[in-house]
DRENPA-35680 format. One line per field, with one value per residue: residue number from 1; x, y, z of N, C-alpha, C in turn. Coordinates in Angstrom, 3 decimals. Each point is the difference from the previous one (the first is absolute). Layout:
num = [NUM/...]
nu = [X/...]
nv = [Y/...]
nw = [Z/...]
cau = [X/...]
cav = [Y/...]
caw = [Z/...]
cu = [X/...]
cv = [Y/...]
cw = [Z/...]
end
This chain:
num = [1/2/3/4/5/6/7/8/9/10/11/12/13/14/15/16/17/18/19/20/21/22/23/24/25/26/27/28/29/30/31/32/33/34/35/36/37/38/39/40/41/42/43/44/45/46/47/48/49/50/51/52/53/54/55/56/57/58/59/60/61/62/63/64/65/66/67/68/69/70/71/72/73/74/75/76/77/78/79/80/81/82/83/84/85/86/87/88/89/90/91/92/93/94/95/96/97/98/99/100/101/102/103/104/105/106/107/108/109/110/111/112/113/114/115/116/117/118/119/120/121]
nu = [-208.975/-1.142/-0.733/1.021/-0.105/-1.351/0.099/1.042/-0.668/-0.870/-0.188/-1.458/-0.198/0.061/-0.651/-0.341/-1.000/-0.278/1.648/0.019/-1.343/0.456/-0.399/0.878/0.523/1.750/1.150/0.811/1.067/0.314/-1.017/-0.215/1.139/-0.613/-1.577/0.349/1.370/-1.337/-0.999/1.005/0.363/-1.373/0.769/-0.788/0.415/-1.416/0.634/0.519/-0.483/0.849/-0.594/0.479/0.496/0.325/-0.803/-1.229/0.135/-0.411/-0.279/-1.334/0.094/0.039/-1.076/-0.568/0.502/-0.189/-1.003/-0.049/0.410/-0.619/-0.816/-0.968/-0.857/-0.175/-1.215/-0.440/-1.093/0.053/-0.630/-0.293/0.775/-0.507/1.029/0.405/-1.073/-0.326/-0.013/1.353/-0.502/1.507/-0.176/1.097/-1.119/-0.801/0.310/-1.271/-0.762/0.866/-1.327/-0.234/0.905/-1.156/0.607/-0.834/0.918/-1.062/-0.305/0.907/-1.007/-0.867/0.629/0.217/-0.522/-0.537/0.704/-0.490/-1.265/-0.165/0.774/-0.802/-0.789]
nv = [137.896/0.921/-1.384/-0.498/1.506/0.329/-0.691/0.571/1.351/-1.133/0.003/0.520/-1.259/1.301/-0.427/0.630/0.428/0.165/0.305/-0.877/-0.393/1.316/-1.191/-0.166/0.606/-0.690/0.827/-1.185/1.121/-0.895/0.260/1.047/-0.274/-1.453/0.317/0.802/-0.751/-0.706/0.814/0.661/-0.542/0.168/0.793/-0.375/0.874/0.131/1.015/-1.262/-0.518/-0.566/-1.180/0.595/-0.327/-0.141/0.604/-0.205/1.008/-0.755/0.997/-1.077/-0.596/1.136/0.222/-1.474/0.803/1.426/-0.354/-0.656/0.924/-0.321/1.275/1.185/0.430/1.782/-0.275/1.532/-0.275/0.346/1.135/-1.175/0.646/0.842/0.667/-0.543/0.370/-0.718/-1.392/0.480/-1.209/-0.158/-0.116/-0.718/-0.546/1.896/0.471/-1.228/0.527/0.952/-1.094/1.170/-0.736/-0.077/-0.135/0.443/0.934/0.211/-1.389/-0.442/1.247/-0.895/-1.046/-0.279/0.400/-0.827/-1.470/0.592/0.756/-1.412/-0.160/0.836/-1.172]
nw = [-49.497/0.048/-0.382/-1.179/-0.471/-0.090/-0.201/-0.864/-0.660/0.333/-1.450/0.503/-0.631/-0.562/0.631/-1.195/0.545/-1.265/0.078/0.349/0.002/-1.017/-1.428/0.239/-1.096/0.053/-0.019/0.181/0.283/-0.003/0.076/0.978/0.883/0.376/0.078/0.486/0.751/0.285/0.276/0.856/0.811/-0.120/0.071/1.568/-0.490/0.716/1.079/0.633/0.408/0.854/0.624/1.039/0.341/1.519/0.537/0.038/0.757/0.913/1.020/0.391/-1.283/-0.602/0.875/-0.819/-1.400/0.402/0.195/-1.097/0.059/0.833/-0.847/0.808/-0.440/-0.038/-0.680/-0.685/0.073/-1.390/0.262/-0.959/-0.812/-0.925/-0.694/-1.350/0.174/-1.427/-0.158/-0.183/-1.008/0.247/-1.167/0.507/-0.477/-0.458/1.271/0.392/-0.683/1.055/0.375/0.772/0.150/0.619/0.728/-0.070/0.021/0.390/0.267/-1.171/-0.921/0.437/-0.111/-0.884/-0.580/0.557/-0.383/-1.281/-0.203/1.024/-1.177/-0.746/1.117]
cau = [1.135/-0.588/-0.433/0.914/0.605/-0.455/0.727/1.343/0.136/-1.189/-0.939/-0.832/-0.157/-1.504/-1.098/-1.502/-0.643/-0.767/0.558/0.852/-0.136/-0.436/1.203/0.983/1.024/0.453/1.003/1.210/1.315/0.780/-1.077/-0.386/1.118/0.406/-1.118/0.580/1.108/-0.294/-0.351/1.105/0.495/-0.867/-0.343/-1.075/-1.239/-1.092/-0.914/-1.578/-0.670/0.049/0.034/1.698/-0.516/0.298/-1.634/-0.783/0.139/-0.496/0.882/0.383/0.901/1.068/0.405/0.243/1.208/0.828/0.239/0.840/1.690/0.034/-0.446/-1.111/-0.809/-1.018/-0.744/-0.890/-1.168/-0.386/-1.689/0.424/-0.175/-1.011/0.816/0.006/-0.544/-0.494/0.865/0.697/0.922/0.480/0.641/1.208/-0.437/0.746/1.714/0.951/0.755/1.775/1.304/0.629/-0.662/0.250/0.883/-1.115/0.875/-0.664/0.939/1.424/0.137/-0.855/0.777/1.781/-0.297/-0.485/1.232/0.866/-0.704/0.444/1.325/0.160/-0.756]
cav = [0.631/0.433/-0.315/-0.560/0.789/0.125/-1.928/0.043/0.811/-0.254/1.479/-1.191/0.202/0.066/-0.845/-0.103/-0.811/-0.948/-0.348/-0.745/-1.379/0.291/0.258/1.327/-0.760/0.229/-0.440/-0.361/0.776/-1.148/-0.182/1.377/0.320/-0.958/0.067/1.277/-0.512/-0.763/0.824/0.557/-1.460/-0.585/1.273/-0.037/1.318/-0.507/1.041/-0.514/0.605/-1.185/-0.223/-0.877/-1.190/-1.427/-0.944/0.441/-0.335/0.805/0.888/-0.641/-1.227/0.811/0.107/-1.502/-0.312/1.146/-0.274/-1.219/0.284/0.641/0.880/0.426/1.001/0.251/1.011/0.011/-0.347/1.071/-0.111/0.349/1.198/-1.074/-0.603/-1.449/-0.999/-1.082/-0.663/-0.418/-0.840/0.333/-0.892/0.211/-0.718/0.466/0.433/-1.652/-0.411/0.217/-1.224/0.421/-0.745/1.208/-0.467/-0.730/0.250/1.123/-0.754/0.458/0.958/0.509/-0.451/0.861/1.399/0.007/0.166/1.110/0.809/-0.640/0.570/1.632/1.065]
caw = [0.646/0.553/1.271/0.865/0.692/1.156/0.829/0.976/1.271/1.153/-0.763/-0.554/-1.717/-0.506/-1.109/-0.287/0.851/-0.928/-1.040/1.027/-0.771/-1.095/-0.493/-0.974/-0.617/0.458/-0.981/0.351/0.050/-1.153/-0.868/-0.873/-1.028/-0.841/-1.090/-0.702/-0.684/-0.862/-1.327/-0.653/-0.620/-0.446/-0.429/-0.083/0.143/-0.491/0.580/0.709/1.282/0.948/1.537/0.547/1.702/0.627/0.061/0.963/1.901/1.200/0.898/1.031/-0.066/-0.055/1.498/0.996/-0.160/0.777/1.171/-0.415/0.361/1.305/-0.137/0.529/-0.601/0.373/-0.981/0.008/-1.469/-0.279/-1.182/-1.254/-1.184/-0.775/-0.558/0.005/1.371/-0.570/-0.381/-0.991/-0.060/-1.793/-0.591/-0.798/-1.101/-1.163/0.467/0.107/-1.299/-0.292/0.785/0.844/1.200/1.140/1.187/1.161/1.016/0.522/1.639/0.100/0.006/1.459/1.627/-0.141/0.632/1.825/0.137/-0.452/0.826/1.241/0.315/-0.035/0.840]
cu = [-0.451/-0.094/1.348/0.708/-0.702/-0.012/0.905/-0.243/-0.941/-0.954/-1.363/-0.352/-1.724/-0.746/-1.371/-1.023/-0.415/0.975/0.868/-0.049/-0.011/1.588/0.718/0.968/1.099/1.515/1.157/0.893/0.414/-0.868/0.202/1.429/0.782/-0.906/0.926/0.923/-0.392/-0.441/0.818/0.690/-0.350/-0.889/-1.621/-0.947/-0.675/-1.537/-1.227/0.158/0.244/-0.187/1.300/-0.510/0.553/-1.114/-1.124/-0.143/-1.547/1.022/0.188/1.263/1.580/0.351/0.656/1.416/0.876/0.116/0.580/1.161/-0.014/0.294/-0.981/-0.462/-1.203/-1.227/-0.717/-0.915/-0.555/-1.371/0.560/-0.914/-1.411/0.602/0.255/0.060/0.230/1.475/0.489/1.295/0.695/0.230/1.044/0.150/1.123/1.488/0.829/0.463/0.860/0.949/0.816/-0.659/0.377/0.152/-1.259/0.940/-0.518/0.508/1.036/0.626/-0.124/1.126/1.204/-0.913/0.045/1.804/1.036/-0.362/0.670/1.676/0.118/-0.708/0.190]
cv = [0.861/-0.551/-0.783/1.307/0.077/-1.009/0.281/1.274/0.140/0.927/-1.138/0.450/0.368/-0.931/0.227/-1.290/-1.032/-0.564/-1.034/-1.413/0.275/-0.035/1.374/-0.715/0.596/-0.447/0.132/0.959/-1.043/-0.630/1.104/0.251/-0.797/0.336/1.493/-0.442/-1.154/0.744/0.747/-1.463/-0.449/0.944/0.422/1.236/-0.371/1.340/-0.492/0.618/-1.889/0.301/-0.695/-0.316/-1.178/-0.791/1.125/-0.491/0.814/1.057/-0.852/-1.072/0.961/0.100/-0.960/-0.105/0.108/-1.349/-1.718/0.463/0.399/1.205/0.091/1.099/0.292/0.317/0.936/0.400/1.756/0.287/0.222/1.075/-0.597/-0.590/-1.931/-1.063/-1.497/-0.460/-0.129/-0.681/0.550/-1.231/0.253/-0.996/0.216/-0.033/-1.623/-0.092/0.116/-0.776/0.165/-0.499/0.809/-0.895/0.157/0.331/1.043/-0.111/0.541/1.143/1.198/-0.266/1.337/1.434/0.006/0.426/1.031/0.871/0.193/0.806/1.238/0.562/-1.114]
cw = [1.180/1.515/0.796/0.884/1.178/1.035/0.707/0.890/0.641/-0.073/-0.142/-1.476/-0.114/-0.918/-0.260/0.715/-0.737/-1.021/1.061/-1.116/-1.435/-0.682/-1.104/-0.345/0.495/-0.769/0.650/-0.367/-0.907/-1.186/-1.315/-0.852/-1.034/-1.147/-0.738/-1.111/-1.070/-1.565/-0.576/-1.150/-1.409/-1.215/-0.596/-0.273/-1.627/-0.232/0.549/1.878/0.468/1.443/0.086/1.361/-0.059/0.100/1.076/1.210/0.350/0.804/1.021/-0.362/0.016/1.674/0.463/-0.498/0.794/1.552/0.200/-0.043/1.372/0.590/0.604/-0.225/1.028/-0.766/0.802/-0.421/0.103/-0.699/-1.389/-0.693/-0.803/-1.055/0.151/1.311/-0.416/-0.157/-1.655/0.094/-1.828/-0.762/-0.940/-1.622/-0.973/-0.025/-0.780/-1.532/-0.772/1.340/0.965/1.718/1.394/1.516/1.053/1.351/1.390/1.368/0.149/0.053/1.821/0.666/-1.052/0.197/1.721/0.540/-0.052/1.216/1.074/0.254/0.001/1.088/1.368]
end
């Protein structure tokens, strides 16, 4: 959301110099609230600890999204913290075995945020 804000108001998006090609996981607005309404549903409390996510992105593929909607972005690359320099990828393994299928929607999510954005500014 972040970076789609800074998109629309010609803000350049900070990026760790070394985190551009590094994946993070990343969770769909329709992901996260369908997985909520699902366990409610499902009346899942277990007292475990799950990963929820759409899937793992790079920052750069999150950029190419932004800009497959014909969007343009400025970055710019910042000295990262020492803090998690390394790549983590999550696995949503444990989360799968209450069947809750997650919409891989991150595209979709990017352009309706850009859009939205686009009208309030």
């Amino acid at each position: 959301n972040k970076f789609c804000l800074n998109t629309i108001l010609g803000e350049k998006i900070p990026v760790w110099k070394n985190a551009l090609h590094q994946y993070r996981p990343y969770c769909s607005l329709s992901d996260a609230s369908n997985a909520i309404i699902q366990i409610i549903n499902k009346n899942a409390f277990d007292n475990q600890i799950y990963n929820v996510l759409t899937k793992n992105y790079t920052v750069h593929q999150i950029l190419k999204m932004i800009e497959s909607n014909n969007f343009y972005y400025k970055i710019k690359k910042t000295k990262t913290p020492i803090l998690n320099q390394s790549f983590y990828g999550v696995s949503n393994k444990k989360f799968s075995k209450f069947n809750i299928k997650m919409s891989n929607s991150i595209k979709n999510d990017i352009k309706e945020t850009l859009n939205l954005l686009k009208k309030l500014y």
